[in-house]
C-alpha positions as CSV (number, residue, x, y, z in Angstrom):
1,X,-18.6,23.0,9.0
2,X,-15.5,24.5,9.6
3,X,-14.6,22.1,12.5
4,X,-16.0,19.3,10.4
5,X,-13.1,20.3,7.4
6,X,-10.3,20.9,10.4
7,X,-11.1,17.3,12.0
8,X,-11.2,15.6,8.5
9,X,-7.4,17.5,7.8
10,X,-5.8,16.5,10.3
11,X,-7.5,12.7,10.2
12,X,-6.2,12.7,6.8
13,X,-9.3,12.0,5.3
14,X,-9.1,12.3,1.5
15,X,-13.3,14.2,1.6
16,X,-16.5,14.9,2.9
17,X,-19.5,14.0,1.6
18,X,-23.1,15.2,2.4
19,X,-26.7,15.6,1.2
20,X,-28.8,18.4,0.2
21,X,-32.3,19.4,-0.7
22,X,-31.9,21.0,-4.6
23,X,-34.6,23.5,-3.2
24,X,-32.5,24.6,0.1
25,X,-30.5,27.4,-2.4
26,X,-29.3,29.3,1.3
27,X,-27.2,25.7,2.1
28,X,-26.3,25.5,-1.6
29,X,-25.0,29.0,-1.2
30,X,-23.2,28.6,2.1
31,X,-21.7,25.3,0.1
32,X,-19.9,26.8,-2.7
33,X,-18.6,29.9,-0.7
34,X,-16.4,26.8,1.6
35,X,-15.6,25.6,-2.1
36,X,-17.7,22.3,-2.1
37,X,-16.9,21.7,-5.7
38,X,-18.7,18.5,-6.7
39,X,-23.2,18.9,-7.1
40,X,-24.4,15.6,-7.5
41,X,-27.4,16.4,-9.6
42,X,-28.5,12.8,-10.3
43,X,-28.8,11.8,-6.6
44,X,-31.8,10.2,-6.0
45,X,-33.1,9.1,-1.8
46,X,-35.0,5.7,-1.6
47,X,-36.4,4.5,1.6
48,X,-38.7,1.8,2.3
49,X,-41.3,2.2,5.2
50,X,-41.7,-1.7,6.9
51,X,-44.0,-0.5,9.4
């Protein structure tokens, strides 16, 4: 994740976004500690299966 933030930096990107599982507290965890400040609570998957 590290990398990922480095890369993004110096491509002058203005974020990172990602998905996670509400249940997966250890990534949750690990999130805040790299000060991911923005829990989408509201996020809702859909899929559609077409076969």
């Amino acid at each position: 994740m590290n990398k990922l933030i480095e890369v993004a930096k110096e491509q002058q990107y203005s974020g990172i976004v990602w998905q996670v599982l509400d249940w997966n507290e250890p990534a949750i965890n690990f999130y805040k500690k790299i000060d991911a400040v923005k829990f989408d609570p509201e996020w809702v998957n859909c899929s559609v299966e077409l076969a």
